[in-house]
Each structure stands twice: as C-alpha cells, then as structure tokens.
N, C-alpha and C positions, 0 to 999 in steps of 0.2 A: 354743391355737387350737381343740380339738377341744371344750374346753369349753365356749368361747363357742359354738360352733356348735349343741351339745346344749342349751345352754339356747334360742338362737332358736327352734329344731324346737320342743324345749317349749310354746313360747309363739307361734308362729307364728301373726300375724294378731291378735295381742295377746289370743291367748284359750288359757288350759291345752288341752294335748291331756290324753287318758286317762291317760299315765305321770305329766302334771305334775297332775293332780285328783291321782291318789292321791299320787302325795309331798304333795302339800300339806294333806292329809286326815292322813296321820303328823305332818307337819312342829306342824300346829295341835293333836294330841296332848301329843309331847313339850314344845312350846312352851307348852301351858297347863298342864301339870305341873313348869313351872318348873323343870327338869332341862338349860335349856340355858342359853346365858350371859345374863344382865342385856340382852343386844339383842334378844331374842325373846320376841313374846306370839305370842299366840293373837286375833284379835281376832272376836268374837264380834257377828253383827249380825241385823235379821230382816230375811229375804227378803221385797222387796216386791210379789212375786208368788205365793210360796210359802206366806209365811207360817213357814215353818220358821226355826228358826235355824239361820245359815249363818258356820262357822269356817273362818278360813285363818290361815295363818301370818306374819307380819309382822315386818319389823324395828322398832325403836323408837331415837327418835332424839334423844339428848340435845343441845340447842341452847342455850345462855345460860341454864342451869338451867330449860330447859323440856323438855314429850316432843312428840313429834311423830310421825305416821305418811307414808308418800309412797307414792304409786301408782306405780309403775315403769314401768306400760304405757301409765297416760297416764289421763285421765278416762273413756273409755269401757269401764272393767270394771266388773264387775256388781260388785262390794263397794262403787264410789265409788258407784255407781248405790244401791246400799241404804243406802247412810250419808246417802244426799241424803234418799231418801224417807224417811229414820224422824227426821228431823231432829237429825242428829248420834246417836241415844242409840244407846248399842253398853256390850257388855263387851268389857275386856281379863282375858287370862288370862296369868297365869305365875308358876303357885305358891298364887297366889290370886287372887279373882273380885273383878276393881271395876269396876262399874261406873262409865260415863264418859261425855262429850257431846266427838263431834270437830266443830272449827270450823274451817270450810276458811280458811287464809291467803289473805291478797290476795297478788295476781301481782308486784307490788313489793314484797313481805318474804320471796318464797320461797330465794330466791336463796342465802342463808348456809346455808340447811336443808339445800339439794338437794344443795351441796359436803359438808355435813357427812354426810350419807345414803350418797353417794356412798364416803366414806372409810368408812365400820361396812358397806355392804352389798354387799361385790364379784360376788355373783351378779346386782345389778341392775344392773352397766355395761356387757355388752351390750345393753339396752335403752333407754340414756338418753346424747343425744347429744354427749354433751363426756365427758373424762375427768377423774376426780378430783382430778387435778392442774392442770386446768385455772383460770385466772385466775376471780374469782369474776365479771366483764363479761361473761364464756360461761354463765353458769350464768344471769344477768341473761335473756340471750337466750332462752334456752329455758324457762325458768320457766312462761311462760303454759302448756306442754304435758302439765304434772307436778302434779296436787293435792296439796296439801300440807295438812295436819288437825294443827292440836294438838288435843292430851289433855290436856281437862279434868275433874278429878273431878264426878261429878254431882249429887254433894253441892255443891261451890261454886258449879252454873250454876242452881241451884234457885234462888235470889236474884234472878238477871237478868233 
C-alpha cells in the first residue's frame, strides 16, 4: 500500500515531481548500459521545445514477437508529446544504441499490449485503471487512455 501511494506522490498530476526526474535520470543511466533485465531501455528522444535530447527510462514490451513502449500516465506527458513532434524517430538504449521510429497503435489493437505491459511493469499499476489480471474486455475499455508505440527499427521504416 505504502508503495502504491509513493509512486502516486511521485507522479502526482501525471507529471514527475523532483525525486521521480531524478530516479528516472539514474533509472535512463543504468537502463542504457544495459545492466538491467532485457525489459528496460533507455529511450532517448528530442525535446520539441528544447531541442536537447531527452532520456527516461522505459519498460519494453514483448507482444506476439513484437516490442512495444506504453505511457503509463496517459498521452499527455512530454515524452509522448516529443515522440509526436519528431515523428516517431527516437533511440533506444540498452547495452547498445538503435536507432528506431515508434508507431503509435490504434485504440483497437491496444488492448493485448496494455495486459501484457501490465504483467513486465508492476510500478505502472498504480496508474493504469484495471488490474493485470483483469479480463482483456477491461483493458478494451480503457485503451483509448494509454498510447501505445511499437519499435520499429529505422533501418526497416526507411522503405515506407
């Protein structure tokens, strides 16, 4: 319970306070040195107002031999916000740099992702309103509130 409640504080208003910027400033660290499991990058984007490149830490999400990212807090945080304006092109890191293009999913194929995400990311189910056990007709529901990005290499979207 106490933990559910630290991470809300955290993210309160669906925006990092000060302690969750810096964990996730380490978190995008050790995640792009590939020192942590196979579910964690780094994903790397440019700020569309900055200009800077902007790291944070992410889970990755194996789906029907696909990868996938999810916003936990919903579409209105500044990562989905620069992944819109650069049009998909981002790094991921972990271990090593590839470059990639994420494609946001339609709102009717999110649904298998968001249980799967659910099951690899149990720090994001305070934020996300069914439980991972939940029947995949509740994950149906809430889909539209949750962006969902495959990872596609940017070697293979050069074609399209």
């Amino acid at each position: 319970m106490f933990y559910t409640q630290l991470l809300r504080w955290m993210y309160r208003g669906h925006h990092p306070n000060g302690i969750a910027r810096f964990m996730n400033r380490i978190g995008a660290i050790i995640a792009s040195l590939g020192i942590t499991s196979h579910l964690m990058v780094s994903l790397e984007v440019m700020g569309r107002h900055s200009g800077h490149l902007i790291s944070l830490p992410l889970v990755i999400v194996y789906h029907n031999e696909r990868r996938y990212l999810v916003s936990m807090l919903g579409a209105n945080v500044q990562w989905v916000k620069n992944v819109m304006a650069s049009q998909g092109k981002a790094i991921l890191r972990s271990g090593i740099r590839e470059q990639v293009v994420l494609h946001e999913i339609p709102i009717d194929q999110r649904a298998p992702i968001l249980k799967a995400y659910l099951q690899r990311a149990p720090g994001a189910r305070p934020y996300i309103s069914v439980k991972n056990t939940a029947p995949l007709a509740d994950f149906e529901r809430i889909a539209a509130n949750y962006p969902v990005f495959e990872v596609l290499p940017a070697s293979e979207t050069a074609s399209m």
